[in-house]
Biotite code that builds the C-alpha atoms (Angstrom):
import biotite.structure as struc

atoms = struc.array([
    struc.Atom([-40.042, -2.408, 27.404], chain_id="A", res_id=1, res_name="UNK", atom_name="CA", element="C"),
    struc.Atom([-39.036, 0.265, 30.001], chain_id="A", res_id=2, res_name="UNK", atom_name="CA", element="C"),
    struc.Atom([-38.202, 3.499, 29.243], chain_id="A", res_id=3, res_name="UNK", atom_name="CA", element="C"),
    struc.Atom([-34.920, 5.021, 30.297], chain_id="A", res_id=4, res_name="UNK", atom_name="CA", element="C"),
    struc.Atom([-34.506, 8.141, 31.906], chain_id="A", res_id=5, res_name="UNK", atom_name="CA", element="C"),
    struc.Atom([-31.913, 10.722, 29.613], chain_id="A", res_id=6, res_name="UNK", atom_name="CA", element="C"),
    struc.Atom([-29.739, 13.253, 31.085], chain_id="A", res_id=7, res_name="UNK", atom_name="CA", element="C"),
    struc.Atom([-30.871, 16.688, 29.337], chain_id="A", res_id=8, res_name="UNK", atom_name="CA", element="C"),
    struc.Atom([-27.944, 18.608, 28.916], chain_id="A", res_id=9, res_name="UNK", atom_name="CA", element="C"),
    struc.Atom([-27.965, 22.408, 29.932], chain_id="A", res_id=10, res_name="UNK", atom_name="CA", element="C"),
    struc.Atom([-26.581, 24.394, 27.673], chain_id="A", res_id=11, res_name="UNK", atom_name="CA", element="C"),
    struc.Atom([-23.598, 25.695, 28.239], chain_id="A", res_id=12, res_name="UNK", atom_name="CA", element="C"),
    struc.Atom([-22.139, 29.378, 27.745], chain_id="A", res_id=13, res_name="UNK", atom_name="CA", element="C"),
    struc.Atom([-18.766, 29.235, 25.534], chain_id="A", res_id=14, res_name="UNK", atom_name="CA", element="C"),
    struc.Atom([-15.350, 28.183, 27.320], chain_id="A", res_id=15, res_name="UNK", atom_name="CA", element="C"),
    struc.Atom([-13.200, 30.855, 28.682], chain_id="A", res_id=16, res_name="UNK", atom_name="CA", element="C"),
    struc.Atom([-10.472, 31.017, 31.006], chain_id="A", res_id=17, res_name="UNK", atom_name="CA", element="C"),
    struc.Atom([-12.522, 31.813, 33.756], chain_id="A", res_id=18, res_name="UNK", atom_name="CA", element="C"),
    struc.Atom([-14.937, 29.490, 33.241], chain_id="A", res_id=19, res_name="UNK", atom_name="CA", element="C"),
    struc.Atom([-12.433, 26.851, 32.716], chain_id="A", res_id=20, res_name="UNK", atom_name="CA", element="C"),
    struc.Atom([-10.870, 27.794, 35.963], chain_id="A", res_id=21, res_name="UNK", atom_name="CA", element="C"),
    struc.Atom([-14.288, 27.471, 37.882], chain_id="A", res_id=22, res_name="UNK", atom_name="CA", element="C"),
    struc.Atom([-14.634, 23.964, 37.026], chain_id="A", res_id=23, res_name="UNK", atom_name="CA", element="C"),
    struc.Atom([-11.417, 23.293, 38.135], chain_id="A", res_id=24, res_name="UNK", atom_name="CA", element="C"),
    struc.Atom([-12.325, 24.716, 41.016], chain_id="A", res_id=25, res_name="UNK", atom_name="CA", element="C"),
    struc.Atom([-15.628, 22.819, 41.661], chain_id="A", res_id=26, res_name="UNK", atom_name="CA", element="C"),
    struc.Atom([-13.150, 19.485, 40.700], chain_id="A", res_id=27, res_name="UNK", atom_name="CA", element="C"),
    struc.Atom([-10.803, 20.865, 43.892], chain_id="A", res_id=28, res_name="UNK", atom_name="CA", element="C"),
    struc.Atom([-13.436, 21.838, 46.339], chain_id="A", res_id=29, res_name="UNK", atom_name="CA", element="C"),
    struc.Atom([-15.876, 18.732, 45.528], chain_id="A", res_id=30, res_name="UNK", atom_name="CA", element="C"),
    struc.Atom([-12.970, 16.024, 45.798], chain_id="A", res_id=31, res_name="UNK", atom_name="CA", element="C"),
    struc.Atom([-11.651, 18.008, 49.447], chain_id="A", res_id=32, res_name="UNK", atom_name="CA", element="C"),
    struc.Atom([-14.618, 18.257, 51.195], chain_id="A", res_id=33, res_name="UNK", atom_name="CA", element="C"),
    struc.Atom([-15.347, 14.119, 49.985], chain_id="A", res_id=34, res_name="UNK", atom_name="CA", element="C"),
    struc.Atom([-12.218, 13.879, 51.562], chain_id="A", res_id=35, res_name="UNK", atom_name="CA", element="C"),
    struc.Atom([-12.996, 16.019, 54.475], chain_id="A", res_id=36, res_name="UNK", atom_name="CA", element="C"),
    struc.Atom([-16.252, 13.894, 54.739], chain_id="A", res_id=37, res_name="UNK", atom_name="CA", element="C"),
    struc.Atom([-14.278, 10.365, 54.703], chain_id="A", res_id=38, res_name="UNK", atom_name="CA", element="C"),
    struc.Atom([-11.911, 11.286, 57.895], chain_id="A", res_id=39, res_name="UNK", atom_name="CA", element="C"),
    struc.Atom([-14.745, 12.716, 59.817], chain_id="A", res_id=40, res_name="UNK", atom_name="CA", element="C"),
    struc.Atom([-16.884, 9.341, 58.893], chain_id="A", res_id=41, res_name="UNK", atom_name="CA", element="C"),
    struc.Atom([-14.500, 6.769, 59.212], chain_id="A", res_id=42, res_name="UNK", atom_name="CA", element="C"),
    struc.Atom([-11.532, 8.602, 60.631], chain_id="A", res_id=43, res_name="UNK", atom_name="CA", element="C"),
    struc.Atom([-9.281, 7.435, 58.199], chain_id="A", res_id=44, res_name="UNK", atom_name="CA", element="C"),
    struc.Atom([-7.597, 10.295, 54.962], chain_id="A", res_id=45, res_name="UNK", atom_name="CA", element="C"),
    struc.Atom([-9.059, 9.647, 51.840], chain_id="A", res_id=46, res_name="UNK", atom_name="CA", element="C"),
    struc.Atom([-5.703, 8.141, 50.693], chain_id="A", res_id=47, res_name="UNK", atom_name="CA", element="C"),
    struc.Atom([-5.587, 5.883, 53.304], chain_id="A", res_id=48, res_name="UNK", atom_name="CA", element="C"),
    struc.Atom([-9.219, 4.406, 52.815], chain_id="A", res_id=49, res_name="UNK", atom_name="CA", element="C"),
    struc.Atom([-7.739, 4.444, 48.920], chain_id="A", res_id=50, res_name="UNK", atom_name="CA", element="C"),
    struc.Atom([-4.938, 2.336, 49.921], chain_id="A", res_id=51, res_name="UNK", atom_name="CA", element="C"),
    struc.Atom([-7.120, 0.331, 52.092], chain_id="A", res_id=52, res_name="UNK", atom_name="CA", element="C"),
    struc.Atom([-9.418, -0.296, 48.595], chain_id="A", res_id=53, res_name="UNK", atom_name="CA", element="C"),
    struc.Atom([-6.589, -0.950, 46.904], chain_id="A", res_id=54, res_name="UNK", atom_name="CA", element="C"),
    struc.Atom([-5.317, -3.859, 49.340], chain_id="A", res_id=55, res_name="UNK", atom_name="CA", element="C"),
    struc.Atom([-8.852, -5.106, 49.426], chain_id="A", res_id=56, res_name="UNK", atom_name="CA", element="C"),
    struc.Atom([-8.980, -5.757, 45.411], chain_id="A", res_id=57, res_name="UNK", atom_name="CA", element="C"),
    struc.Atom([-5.155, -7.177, 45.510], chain_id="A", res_id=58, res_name="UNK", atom_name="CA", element="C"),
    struc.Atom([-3.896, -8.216, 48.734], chain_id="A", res_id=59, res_name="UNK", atom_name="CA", element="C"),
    struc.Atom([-0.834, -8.623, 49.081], chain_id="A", res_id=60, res_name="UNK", atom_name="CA", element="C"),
    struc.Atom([0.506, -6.131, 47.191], chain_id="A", res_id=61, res_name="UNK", atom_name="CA", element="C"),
    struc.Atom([4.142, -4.942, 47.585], chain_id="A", res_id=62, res_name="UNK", atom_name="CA", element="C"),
    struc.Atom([4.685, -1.060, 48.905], chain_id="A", res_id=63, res_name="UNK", atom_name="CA", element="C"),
    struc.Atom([5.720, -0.296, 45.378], chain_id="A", res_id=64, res_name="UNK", atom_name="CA", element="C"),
    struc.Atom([3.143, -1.907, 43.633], chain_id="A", res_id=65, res_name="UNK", atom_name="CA", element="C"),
    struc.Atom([0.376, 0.312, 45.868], chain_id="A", res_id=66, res_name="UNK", atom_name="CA", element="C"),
    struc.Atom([2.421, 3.093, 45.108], chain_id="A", res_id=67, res_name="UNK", atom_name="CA", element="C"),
    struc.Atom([1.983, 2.817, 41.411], chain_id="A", res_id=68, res_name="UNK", atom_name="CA", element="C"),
    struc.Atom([-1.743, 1.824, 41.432], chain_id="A", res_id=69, res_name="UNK", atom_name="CA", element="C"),
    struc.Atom([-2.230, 4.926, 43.214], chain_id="A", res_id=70, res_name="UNK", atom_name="CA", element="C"),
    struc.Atom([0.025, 6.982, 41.466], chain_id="A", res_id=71, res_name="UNK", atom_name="CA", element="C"),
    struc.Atom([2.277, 8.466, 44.271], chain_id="A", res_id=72, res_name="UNK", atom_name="CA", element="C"),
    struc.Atom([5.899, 8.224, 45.778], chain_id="A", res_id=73, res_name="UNK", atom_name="CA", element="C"),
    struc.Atom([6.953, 5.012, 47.185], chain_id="A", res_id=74, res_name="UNK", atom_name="CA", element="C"),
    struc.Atom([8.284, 6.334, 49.968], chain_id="A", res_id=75, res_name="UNK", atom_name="CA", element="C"),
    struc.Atom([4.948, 8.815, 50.578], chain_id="A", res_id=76, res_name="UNK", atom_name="CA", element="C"),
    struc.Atom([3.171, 5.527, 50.306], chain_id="A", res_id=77, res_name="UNK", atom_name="CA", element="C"),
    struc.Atom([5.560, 4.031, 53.139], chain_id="A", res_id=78, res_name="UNK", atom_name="CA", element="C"),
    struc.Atom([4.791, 6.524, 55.258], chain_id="A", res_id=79, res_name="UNK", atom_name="CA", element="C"),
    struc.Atom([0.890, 5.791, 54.670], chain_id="A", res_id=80, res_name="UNK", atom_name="CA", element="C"),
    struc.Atom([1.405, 2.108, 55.236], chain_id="A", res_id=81, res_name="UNK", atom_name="CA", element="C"),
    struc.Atom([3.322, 2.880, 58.429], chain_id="A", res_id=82, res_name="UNK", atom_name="CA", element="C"),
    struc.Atom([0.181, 5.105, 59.924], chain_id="A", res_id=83, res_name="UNK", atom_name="CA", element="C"),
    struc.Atom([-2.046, 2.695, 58.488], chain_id="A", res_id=84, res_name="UNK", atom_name="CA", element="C"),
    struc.Atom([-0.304, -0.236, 60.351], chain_id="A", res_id=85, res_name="UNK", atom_name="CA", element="C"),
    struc.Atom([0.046, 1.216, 63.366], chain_id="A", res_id=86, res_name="UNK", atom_name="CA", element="C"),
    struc.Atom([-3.631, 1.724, 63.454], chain_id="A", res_id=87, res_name="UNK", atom_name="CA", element="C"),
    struc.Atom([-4.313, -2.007, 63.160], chain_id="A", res_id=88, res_name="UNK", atom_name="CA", element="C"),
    struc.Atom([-5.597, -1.603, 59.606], chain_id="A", res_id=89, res_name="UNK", atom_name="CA", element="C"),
    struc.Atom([-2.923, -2.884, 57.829], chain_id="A", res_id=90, res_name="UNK", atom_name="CA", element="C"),
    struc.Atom([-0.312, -5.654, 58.048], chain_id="A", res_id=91, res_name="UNK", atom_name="CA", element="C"),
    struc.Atom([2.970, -6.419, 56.905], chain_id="A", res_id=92, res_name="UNK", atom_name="CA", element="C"),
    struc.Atom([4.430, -9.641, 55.899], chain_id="A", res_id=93, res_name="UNK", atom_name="CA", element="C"),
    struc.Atom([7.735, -10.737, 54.733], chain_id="A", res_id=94, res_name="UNK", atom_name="CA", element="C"),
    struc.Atom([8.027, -13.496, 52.725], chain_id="A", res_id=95, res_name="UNK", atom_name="CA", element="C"),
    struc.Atom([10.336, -16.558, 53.444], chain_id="A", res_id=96, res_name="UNK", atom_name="CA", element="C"),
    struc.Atom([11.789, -16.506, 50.068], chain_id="A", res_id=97, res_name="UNK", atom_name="CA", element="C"),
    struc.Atom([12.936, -13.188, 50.173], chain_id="A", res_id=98, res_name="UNK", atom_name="CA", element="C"),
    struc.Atom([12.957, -11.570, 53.523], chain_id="A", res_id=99, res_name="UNK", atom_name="CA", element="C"),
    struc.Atom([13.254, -8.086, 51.518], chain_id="A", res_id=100, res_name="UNK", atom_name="CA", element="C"),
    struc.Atom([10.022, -8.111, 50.409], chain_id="A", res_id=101, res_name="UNK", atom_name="CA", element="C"),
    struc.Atom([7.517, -7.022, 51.762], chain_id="A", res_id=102, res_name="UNK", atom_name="CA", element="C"),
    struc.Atom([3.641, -7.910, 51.487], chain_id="A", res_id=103, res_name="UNK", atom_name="CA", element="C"),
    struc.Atom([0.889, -5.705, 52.625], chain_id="A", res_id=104, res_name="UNK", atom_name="CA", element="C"),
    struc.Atom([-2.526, -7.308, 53.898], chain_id="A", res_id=105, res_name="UNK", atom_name="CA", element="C"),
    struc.Atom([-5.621, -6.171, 55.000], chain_id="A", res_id=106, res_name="UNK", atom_name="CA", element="C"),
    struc.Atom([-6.518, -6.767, 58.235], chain_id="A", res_id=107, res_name="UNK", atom_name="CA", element="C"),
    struc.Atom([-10.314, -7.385, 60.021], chain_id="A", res_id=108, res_name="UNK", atom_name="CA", element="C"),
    struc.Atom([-9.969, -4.051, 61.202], chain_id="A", res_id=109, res_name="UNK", atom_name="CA", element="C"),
    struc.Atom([-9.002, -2.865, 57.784], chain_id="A", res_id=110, res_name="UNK", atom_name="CA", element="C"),
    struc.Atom([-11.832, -4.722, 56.108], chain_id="A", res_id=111, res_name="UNK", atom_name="CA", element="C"),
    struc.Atom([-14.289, -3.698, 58.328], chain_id="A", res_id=112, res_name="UNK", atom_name="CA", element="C"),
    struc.Atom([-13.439, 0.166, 58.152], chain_id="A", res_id=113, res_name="UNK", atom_name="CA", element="C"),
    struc.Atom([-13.561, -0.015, 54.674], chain_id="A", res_id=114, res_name="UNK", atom_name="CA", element="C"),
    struc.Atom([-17.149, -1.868, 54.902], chain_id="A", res_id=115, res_name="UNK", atom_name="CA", element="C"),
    struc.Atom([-18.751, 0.675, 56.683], chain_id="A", res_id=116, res_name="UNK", atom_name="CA", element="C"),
    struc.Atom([-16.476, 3.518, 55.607], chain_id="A", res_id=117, res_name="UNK", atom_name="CA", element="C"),
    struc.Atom([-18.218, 6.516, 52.460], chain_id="A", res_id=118, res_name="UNK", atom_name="CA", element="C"),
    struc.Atom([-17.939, 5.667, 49.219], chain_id="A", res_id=119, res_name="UNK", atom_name="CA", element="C"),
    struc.Atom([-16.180, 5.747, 46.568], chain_id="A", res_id=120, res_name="UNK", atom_name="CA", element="C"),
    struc.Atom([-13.345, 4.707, 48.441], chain_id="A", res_id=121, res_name="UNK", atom_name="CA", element="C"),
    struc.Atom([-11.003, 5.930, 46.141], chain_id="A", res_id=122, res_name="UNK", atom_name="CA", element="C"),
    struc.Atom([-12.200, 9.684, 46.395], chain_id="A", res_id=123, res_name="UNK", atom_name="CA", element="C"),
    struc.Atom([-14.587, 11.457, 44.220], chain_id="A", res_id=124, res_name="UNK", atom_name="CA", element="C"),
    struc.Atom([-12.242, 12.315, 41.338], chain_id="A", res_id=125, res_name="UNK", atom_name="CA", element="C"),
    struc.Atom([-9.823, 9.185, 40.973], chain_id="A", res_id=126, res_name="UNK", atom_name="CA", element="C"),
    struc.Atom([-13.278, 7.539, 40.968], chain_id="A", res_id=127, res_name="UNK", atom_name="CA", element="C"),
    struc.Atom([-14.547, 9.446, 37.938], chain_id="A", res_id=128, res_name="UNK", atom_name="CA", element="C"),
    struc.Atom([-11.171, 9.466, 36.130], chain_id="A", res_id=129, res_name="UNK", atom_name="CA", element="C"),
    struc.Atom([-11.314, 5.819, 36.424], chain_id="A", res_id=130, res_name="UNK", atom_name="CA", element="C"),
    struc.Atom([-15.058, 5.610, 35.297], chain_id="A", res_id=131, res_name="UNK", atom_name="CA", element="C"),
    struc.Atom([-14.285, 7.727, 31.848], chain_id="A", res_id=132, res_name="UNK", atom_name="CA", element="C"),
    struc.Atom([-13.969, 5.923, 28.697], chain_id="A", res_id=133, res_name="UNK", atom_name="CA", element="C"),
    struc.Atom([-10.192, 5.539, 26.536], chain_id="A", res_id=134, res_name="UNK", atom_name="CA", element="C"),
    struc.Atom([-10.757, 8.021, 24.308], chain_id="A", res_id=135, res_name="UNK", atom_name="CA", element="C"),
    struc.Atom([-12.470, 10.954, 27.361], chain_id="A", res_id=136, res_name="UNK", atom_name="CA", element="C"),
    struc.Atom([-9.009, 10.282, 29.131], chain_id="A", res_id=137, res_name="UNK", atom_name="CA", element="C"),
    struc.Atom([-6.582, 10.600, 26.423], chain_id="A", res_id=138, res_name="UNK", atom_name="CA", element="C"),
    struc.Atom([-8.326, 13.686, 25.059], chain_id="A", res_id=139, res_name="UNK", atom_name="CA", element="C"),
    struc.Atom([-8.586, 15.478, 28.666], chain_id="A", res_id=140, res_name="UNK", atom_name="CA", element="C"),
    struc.Atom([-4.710, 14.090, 29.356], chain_id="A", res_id=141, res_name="UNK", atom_name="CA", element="C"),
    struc.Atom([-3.728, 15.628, 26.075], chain_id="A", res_id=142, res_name="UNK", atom_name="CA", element="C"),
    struc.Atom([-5.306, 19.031, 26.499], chain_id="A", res_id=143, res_name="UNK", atom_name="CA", element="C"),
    struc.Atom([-3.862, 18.995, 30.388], chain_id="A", res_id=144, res_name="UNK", atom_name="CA", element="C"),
    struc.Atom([-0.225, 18.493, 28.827], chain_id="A", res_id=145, res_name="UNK", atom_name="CA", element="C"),
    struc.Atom([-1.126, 21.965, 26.575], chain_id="A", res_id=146, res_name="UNK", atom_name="CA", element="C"),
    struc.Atom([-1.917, 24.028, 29.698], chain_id="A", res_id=147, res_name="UNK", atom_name="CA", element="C"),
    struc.Atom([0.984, 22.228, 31.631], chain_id="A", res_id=148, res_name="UNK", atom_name="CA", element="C"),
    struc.Atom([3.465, 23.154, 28.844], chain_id="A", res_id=149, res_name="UNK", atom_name="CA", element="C"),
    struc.Atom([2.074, 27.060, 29.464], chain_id="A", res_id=150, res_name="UNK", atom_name="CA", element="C"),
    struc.Atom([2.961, 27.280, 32.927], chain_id="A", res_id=151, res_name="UNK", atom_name="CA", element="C"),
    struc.Atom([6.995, 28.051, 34.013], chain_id="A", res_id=152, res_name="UNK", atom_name="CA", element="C"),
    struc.Atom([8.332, 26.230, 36.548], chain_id="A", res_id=153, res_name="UNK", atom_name="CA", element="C"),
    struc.Atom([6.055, 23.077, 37.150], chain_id="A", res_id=154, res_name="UNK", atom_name="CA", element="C"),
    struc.Atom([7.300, 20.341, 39.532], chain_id="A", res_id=155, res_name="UNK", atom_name="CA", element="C"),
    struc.Atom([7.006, 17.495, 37.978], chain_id="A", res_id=156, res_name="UNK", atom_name="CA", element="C"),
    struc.Atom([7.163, 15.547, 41.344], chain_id="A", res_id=157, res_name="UNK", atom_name="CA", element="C"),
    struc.Atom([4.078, 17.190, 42.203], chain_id="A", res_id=158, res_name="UNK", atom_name="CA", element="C"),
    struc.Atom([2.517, 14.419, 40.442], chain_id="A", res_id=159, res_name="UNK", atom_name="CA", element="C"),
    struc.Atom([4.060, 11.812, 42.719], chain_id="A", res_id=160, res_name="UNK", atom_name="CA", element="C"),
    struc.Atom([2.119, 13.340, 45.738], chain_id="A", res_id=161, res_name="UNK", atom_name="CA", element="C"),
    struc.Atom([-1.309, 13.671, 47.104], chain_id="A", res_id=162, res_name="UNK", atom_name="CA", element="C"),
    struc.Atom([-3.251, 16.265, 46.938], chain_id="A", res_id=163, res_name="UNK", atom_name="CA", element="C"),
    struc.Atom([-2.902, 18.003, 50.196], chain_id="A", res_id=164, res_name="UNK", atom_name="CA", element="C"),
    struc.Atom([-6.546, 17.208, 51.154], chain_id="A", res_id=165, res_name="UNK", atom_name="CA", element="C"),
    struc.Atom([-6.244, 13.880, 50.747], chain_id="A", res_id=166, res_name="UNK", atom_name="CA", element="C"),
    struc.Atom([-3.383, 13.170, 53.165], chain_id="A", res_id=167, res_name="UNK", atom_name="CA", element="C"),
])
């Protein structure tokens, strides 16, 4: 039988504001210079090599539908598809049904970019939110709402946008 390797945890000093505020920090800083690291490697943002992950596991996808799965404005993600398809990366189709809607495709450009491009492709942080368990998200969602509630004047729509690293 082979052994597995455990994780020893350090310990850690108690929470306090400020050390609550440096991990946040370390979040920040780790998931910008991934993204930083993406565009100089494959010359592509970090959202756009998201969106080009995104079309890769669902192709075809509406503008709408990428929007949601990557949890920004439709028309920020527009704007993304645009660059993206002007680039060669991405194509657009309309559908004969409904010449309205739109479909979004990889293209052999696209798919090779993303090939050779850094991983994870979604960026460092949606990659580890993903990776968490139910009950890790709900709990860290839950105590984010508390310290949102404590701040005046939040912008809700800031959650519609990417970070500005990533864009």
């Amino acid at each position: 039988m082979a052994e597995t390797q455990q994780k020893v945890k350090k310990p850690t000093a108690p929470a306090s504001p400020l050390s609550v505020l440096q991990r946040f920090r370390i979040l920040i800083r780790t998931a910008q210079r991934h993204s930083q690291w993406i565009e100089r490697q494959s010359g592509v943002t970090g959202a756009q090599l998201w969106a080009l992950q995104e079309l890769r596991e669902a192709n075809g996808l509406r503008v709408g539908e990428l929007a949601n799965r990557m949890a920004l404005h439709q028309s920020t993600t527009s704007n993304m598809i645009d660059r993206l398809e002007g680039s060669g990366l991405v194509r657009k189709e309309r559908t004969s049904a409904d010449q309205r809607v739109v479909r979004l495709y990889l293209t052999e450009e696209g798919a090779e970019l993303l090939a050779r491009a850094p991983s994870p492709a979604r960026g460092v942080l949606p990659e580890a939110l993903r990776l968490m368990d139910d009950e890790g998200l709900e709990s860290l969602q839950n105590e984010l709402d508390k310290l949102l509630r404590q701040i005046k004047h939040l912008d809700e729509g800031f959650g519609m946008q990417p970070l500005p690293f990533t864009e």
